[in-house]
mmCIF file as Biopython writes it, N, C-alpha, C and O atoms, coordinates in Angstrom:
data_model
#
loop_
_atom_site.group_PDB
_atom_site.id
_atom_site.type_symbol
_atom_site.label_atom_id
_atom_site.label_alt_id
_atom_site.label_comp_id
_atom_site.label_asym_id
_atom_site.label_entity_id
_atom_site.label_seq_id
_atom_site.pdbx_PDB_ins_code
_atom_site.Cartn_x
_atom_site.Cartn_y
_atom_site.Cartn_z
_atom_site.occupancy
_atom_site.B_iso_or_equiv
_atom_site.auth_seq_id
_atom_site.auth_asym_id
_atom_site.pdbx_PDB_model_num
ATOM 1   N N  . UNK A ? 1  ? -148.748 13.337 -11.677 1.0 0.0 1  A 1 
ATOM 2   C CA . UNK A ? 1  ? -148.776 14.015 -12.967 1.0 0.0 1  A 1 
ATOM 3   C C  . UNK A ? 1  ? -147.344 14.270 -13.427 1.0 0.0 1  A 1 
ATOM 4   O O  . UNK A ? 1  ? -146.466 14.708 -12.683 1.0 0.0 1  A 1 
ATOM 5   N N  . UNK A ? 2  ? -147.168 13.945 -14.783 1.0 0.0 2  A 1 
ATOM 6   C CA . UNK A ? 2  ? -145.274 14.506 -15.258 1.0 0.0 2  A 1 
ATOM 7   C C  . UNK A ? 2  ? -145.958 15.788 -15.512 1.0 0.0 2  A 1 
ATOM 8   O O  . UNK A ? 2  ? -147.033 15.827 -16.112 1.0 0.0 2  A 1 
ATOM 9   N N  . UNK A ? 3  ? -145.394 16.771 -15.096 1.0 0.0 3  A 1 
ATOM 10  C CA . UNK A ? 3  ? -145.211 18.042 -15.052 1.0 0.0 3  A 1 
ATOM 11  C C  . UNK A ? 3  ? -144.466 18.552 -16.206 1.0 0.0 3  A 1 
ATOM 12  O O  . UNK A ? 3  ? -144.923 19.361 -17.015 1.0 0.0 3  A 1 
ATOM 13  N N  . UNK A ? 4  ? -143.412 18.087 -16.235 1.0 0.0 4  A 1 
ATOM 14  C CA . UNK A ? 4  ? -142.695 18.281 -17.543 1.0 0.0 4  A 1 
ATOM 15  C C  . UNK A ? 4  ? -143.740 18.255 -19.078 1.0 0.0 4  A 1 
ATOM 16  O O  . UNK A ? 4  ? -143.923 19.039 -20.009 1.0 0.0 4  A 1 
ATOM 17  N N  . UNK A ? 5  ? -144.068 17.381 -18.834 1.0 0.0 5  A 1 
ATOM 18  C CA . UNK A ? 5  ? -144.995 16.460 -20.407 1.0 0.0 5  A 1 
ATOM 19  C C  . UNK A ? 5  ? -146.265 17.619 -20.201 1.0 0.0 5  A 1 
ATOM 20  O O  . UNK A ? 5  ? -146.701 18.215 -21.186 1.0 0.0 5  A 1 
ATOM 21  N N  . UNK A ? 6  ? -146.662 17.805 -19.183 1.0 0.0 6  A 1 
ATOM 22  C CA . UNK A ? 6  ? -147.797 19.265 -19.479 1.0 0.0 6  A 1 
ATOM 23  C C  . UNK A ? 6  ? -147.358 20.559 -19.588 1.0 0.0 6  A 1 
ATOM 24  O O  . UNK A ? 6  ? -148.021 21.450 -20.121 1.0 0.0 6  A 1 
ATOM 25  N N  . UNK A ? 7  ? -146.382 20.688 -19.156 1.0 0.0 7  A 1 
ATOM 26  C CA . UNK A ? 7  ? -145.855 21.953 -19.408 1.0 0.0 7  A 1 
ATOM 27  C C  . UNK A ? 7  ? -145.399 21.892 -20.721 1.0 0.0 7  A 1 
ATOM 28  O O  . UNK A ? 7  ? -145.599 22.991 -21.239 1.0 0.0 7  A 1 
ATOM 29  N N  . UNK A ? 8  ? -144.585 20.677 -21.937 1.0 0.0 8  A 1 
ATOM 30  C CA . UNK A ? 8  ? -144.862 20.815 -23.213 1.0 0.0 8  A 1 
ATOM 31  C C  . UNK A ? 8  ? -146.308 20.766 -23.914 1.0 0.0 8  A 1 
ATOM 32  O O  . UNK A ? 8  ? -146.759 21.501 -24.792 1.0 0.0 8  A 1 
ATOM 33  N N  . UNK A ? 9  ? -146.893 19.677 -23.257 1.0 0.0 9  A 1 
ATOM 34  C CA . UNK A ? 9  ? -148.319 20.256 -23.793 1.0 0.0 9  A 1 
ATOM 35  C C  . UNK A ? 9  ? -149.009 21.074 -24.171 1.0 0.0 9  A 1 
ATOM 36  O O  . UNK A ? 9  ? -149.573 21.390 -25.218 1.0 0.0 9  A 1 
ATOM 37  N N  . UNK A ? 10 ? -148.882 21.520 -22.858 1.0 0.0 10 A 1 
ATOM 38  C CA . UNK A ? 10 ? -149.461 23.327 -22.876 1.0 0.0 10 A 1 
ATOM 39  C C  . UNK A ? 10 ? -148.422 24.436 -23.687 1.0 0.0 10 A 1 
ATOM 40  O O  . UNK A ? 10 ? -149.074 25.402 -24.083 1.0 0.0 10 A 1 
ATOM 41  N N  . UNK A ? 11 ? -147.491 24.493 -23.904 1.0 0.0 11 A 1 
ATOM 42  C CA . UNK A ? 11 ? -146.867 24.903 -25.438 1.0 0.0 11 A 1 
ATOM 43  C C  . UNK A ? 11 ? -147.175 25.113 -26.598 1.0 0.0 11 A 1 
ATOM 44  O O  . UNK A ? 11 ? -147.185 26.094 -27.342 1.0 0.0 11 A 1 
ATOM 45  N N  . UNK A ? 12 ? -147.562 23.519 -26.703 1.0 0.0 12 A 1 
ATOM 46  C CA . UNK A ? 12 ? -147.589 23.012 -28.163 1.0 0.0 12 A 1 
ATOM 47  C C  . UNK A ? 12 ? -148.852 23.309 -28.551 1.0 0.0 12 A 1 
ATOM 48  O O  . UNK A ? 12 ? -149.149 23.408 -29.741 1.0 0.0 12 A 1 
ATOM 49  N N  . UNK A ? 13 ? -150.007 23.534 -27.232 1.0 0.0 13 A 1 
ATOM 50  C CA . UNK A ? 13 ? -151.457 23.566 -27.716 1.0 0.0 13 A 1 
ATOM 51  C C  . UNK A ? 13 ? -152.426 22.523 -27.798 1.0 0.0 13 A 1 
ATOM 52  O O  . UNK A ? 13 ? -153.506 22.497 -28.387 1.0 0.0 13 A 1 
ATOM 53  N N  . UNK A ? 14 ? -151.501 21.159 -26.687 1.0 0.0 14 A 1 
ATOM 54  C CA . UNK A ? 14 ? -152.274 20.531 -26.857 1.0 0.0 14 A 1 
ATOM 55  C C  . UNK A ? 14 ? -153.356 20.120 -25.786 1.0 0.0 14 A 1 
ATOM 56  O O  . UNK A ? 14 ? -154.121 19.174 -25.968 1.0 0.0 14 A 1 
ATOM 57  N N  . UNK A ? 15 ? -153.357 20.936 -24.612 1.0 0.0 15 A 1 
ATOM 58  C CA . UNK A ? 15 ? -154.072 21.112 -23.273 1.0 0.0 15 A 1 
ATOM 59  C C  . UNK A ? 15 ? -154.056 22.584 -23.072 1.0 0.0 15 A 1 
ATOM 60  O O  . UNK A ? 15 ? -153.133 23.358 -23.324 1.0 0.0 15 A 1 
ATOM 61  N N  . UNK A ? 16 ? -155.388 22.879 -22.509 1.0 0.0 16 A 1 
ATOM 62  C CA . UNK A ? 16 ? -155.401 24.349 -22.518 1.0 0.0 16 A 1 
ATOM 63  C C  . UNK A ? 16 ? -155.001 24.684 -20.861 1.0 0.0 16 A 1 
ATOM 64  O O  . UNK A ? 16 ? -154.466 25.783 -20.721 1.0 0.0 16 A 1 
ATOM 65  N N  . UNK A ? 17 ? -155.163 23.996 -19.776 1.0 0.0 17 A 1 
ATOM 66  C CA . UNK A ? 17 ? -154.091 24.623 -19.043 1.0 0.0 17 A 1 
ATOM 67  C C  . UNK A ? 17 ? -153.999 23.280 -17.839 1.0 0.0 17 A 1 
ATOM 68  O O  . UNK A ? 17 ? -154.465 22.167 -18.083 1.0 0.0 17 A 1 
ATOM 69  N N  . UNK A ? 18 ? -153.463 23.560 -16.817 1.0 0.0 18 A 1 
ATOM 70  C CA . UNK A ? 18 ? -153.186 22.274 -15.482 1.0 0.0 18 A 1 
ATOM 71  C C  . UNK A ? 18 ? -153.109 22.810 -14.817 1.0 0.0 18 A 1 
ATOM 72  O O  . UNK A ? 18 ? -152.647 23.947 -14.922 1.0 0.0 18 A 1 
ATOM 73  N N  . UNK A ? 19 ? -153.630 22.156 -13.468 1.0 0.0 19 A 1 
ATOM 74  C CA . UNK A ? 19 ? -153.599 22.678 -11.933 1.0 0.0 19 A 1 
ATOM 75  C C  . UNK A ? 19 ? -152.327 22.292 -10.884 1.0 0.0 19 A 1 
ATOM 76  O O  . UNK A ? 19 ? -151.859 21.155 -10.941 1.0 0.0 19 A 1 
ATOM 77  N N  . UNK A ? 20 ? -151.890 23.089 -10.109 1.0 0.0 20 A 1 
ATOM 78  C CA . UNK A ? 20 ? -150.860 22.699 -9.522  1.0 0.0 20 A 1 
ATOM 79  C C  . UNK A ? 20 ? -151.490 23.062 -7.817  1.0 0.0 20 A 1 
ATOM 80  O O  . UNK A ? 20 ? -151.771 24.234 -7.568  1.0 0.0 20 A 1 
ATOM 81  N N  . UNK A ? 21 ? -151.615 22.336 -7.077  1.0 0.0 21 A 1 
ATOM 82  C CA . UNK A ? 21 ? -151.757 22.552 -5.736  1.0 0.0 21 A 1 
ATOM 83  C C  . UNK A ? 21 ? -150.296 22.910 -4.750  1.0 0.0 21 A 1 
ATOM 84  O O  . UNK A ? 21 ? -149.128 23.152 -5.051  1.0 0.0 21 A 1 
ATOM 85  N N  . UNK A ? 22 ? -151.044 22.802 -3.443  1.0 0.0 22 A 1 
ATOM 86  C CA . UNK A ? 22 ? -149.502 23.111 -2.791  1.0 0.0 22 A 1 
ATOM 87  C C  . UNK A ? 22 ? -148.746 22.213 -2.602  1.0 0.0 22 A 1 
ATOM 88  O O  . UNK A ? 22 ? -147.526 22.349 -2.510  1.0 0.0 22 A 1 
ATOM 89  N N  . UNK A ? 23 ? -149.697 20.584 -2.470  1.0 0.0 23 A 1 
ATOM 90  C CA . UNK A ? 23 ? -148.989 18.886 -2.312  1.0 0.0 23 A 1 
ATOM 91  C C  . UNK A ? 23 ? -148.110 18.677 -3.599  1.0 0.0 23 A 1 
ATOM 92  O O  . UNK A ? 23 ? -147.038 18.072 -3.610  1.0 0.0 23 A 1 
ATOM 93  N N  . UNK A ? 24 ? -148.692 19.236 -4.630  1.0 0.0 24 A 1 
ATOM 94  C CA . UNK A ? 24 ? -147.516 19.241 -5.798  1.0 0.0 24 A 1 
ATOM 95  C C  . UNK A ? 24 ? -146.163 19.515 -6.481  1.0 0.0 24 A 1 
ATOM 96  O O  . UNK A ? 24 ? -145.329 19.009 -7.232  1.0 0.0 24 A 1 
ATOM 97  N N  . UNK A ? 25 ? -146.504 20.841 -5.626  1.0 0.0 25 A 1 
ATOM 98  C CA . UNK A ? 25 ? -145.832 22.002 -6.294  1.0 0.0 25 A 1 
ATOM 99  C C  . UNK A ? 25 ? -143.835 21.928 -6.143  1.0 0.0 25 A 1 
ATOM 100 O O  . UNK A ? 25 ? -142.915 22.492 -6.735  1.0 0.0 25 A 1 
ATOM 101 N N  . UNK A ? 26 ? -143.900 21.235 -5.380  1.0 0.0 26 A 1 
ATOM 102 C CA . UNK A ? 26 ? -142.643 20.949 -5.630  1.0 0.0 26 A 1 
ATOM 103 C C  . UNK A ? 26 ? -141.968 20.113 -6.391  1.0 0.0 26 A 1 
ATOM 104 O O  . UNK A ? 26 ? -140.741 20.202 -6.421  1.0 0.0 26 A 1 
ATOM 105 N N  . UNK A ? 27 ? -142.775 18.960 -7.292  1.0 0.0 27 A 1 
ATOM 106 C CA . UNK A ? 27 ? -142.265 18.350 -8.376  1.0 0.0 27 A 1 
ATOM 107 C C  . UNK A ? 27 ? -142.483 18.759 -9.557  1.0 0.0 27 A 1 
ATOM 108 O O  . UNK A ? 27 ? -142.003 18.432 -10.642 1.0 0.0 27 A 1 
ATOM 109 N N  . UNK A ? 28 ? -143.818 20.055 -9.029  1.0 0.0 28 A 1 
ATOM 110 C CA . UNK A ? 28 ? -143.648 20.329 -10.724 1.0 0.0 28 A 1 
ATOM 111 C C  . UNK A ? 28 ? -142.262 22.035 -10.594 1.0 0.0 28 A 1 
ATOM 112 O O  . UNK A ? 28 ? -141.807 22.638 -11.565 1.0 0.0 28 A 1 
ATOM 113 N N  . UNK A ? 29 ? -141.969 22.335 -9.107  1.0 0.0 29 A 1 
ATOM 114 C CA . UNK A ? 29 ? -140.774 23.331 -9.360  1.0 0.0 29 A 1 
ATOM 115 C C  . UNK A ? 29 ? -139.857 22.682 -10.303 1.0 0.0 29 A 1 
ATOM 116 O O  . UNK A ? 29 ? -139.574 23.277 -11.344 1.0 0.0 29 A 1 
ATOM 117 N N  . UNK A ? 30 ? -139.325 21.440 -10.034 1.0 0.0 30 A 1 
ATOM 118 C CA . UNK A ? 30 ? -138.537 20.533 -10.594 1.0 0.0 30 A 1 
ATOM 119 C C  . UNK A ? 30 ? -138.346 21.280 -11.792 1.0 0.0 30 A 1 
ATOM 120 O O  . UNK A ? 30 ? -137.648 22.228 -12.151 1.0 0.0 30 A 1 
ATOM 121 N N  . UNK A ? 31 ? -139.316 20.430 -12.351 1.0 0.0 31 A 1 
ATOM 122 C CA . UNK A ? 31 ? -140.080 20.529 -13.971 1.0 0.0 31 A 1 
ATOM 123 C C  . UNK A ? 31 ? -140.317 21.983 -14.966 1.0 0.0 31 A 1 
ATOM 124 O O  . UNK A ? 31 ? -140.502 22.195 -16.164 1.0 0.0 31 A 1 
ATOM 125 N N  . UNK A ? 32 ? -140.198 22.783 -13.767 1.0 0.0 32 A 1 
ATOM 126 C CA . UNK A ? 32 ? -140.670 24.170 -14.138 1.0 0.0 32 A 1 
ATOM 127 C C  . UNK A ? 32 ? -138.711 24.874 -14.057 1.0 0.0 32 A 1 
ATOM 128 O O  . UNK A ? 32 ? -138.426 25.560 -15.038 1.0 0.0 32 A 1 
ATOM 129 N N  . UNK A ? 33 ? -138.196 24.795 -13.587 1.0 0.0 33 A 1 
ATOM 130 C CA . UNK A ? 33 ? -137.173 25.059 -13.392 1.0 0.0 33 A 1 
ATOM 131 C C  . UNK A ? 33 ? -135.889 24.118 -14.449 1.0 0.0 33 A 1 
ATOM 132 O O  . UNK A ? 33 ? -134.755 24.562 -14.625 1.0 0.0 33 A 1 
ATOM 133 N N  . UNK A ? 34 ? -136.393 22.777 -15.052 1.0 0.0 34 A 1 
ATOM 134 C CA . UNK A ? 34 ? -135.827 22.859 -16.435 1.0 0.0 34 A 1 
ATOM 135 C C  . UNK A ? 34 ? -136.670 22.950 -17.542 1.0 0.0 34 A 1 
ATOM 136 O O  . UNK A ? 34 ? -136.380 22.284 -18.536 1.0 0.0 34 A 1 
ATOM 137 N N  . UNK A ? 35 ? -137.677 23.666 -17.546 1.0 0.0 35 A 1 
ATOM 138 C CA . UNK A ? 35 ? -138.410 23.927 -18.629 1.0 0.0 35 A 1 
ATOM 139 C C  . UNK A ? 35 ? -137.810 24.919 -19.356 1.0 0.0 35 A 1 
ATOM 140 O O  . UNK A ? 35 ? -137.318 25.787 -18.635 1.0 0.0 35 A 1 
ATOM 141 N N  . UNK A ? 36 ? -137.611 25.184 -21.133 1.0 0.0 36 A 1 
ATOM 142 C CA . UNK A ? 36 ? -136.567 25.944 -21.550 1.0 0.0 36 A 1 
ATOM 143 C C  . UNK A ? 36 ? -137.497 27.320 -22.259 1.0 0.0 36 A 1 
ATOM 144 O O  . UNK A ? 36 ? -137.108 28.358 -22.794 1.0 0.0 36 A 1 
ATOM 145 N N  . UNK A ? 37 ? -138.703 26.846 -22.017 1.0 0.0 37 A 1 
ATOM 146 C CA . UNK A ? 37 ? -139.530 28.068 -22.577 1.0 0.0 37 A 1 
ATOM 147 C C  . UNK A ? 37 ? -140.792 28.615 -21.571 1.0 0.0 37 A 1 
ATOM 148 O O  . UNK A ? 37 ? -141.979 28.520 -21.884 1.0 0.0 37 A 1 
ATOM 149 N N  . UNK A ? 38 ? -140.348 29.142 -20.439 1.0 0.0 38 A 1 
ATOM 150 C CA . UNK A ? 38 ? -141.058 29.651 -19.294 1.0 0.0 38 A 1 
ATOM 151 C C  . UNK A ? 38 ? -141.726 30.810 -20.159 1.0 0.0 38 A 1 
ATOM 152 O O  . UNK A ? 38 ? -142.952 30.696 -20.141 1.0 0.0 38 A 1 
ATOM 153 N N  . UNK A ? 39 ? -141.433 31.517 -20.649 1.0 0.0 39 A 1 
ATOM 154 C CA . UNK A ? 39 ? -141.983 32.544 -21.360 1.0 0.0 39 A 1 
ATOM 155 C C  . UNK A ? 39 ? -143.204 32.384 -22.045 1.0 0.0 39 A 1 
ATOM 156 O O  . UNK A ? 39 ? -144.083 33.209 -22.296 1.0 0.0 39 A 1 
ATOM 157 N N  . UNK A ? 40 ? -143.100 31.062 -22.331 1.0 0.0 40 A 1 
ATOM 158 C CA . UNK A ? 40 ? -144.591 30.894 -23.060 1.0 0.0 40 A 1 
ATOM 159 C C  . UNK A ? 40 ? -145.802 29.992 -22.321 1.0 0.0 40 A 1 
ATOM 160 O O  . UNK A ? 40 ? -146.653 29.365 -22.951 1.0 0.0 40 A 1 
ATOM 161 N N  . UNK A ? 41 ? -145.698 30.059 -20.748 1.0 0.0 41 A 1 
ATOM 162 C CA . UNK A ? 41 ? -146.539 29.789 -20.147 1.0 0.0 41 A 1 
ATOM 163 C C  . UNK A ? 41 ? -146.872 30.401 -18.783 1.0 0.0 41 A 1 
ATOM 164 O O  . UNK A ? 41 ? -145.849 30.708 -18.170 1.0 0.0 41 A 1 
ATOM 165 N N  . UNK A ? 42 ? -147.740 30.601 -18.288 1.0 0.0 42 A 1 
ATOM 166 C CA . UNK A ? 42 ? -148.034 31.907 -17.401 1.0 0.0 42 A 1 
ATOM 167 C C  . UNK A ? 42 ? -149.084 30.916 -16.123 1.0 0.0 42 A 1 
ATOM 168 O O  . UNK A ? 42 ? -149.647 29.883 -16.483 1.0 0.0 42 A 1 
ATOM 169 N N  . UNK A ? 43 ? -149.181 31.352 -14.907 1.0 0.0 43 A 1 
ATOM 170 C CA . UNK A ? 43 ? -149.182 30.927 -13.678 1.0 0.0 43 A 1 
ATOM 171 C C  . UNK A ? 43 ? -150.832 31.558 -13.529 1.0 0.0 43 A 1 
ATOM 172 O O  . UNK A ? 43 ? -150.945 32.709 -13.952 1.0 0.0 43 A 1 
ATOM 173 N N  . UNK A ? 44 ? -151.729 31.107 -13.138 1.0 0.0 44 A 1 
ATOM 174 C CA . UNK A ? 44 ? -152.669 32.369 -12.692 1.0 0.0 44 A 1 
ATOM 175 C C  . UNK A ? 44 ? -153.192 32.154 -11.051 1.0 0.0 44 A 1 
ATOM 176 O O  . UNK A ? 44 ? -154.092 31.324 -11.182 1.0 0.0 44 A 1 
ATOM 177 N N  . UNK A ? 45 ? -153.101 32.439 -9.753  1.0 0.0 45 A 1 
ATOM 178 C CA . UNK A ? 45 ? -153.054 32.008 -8.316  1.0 0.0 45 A 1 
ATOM 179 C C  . UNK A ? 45 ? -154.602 32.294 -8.694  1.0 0.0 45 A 1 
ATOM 180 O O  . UNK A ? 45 ? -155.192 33.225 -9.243  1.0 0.0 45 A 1 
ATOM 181 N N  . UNK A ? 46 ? -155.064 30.763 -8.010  1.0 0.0 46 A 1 
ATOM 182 C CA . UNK A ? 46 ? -156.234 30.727 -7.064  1.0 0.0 46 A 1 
ATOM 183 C C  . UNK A ? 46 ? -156.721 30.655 -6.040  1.0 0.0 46 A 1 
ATOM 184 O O  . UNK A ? 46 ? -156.295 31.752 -5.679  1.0 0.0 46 A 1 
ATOM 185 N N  . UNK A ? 47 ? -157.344 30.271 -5.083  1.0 0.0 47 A 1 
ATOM 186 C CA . UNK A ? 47 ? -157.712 29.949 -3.774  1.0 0.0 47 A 1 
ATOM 187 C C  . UNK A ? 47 ? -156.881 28.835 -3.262  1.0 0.0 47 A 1 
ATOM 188 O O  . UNK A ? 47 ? -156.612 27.903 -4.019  1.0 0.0 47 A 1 
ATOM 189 N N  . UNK A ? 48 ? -156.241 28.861 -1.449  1.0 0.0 48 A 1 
ATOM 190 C CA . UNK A ? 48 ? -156.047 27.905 -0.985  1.0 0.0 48 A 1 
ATOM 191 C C  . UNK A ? 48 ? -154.595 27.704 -1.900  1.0 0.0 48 A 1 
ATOM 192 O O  . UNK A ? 48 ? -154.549 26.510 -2.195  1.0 0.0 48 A 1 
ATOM 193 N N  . UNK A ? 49 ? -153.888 28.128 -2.229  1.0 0.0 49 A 1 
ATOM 194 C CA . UNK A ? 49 ? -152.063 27.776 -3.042  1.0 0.0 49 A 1 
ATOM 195 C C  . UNK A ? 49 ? -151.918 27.389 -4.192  1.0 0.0 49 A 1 
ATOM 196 O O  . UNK A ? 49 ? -150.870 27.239 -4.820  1.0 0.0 49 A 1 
ATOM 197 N N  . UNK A ? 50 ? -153.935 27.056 -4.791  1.0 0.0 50 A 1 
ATOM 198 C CA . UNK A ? 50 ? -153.620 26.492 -5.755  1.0 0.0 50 A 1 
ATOM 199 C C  . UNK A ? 50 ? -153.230 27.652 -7.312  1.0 0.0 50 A 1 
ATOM 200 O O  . UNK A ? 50 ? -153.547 28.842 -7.312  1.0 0.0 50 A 1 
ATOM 201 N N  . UNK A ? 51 ? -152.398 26.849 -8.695  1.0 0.0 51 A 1 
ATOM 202 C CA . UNK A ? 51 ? -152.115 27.560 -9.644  1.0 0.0 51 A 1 
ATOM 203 C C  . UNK A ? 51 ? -152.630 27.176 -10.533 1.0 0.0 51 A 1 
ATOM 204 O O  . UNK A ? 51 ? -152.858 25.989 -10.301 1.0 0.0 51 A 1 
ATOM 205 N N  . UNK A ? 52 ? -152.944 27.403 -11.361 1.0 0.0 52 A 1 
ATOM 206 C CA . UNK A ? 52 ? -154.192 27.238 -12.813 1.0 0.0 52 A 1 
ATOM 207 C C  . UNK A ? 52 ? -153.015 27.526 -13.817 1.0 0.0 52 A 1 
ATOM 208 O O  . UNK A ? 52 ? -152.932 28.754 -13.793 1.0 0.0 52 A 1 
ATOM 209 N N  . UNK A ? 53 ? -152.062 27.053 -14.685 1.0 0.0 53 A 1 
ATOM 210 C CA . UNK A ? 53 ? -151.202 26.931 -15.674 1.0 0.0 53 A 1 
ATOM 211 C C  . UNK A ? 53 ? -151.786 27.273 -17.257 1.0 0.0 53 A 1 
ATOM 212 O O  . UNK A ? 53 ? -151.939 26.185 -17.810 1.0 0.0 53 A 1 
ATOM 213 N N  . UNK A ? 54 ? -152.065 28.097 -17.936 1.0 0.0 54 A 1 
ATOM 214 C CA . UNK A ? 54 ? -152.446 28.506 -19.198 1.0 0.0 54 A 1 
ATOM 215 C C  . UNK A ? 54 ? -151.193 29.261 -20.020 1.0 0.0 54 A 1 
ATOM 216 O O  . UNK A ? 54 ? -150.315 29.939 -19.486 1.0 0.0 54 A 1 
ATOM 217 N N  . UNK A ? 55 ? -151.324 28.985 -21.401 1.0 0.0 55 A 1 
ATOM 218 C CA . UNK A ? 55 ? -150.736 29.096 -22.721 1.0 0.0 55 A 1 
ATOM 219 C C  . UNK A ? 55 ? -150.546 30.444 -22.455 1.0 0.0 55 A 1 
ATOM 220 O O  . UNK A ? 55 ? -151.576 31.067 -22.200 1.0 0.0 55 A 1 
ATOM 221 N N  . UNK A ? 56 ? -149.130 31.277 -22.444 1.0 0.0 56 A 1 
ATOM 222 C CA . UNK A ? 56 ? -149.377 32.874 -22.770 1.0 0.0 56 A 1 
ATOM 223 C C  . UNK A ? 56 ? -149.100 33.373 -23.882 1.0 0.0 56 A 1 
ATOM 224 O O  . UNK A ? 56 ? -148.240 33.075 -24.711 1.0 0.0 56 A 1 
ATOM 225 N N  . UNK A ? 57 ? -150.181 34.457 -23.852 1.0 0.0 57 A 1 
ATOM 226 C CA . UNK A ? 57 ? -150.689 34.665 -25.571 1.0 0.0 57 A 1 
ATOM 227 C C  . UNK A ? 57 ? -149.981 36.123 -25.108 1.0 0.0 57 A 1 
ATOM 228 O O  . UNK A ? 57 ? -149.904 37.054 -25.909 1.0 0.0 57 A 1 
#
């Protein structure tokens, strides 16, 4: 998954949210760490490491 390209997605409104497991999670740190608008997307922890990524309102 580009991580980057959903994390604008999910911005812009055009996916309402993405899953990040623990096998992932380090390419989407990448991605998440030059993302320039962290503020407008929010983390929610589920079971087992995984993260559920949604729009914050």
């Amino acid at each position: 998954m580009d991580f980057a390209q959903a994390l604008s997605d999910l911005k812009d409104g055009k996916i309402d949210h993405f899953d990040v497991d623990p096998e992932t999670f380090p390419a989407f740190q990448k991605a998440w760490s030059a993302f320039p608008y962290q503020n407008t997307v929010k983390g929610i922890a589920q079971r087992a490491g995984k993260v559920t990524y949604i729009q914050a309102k």
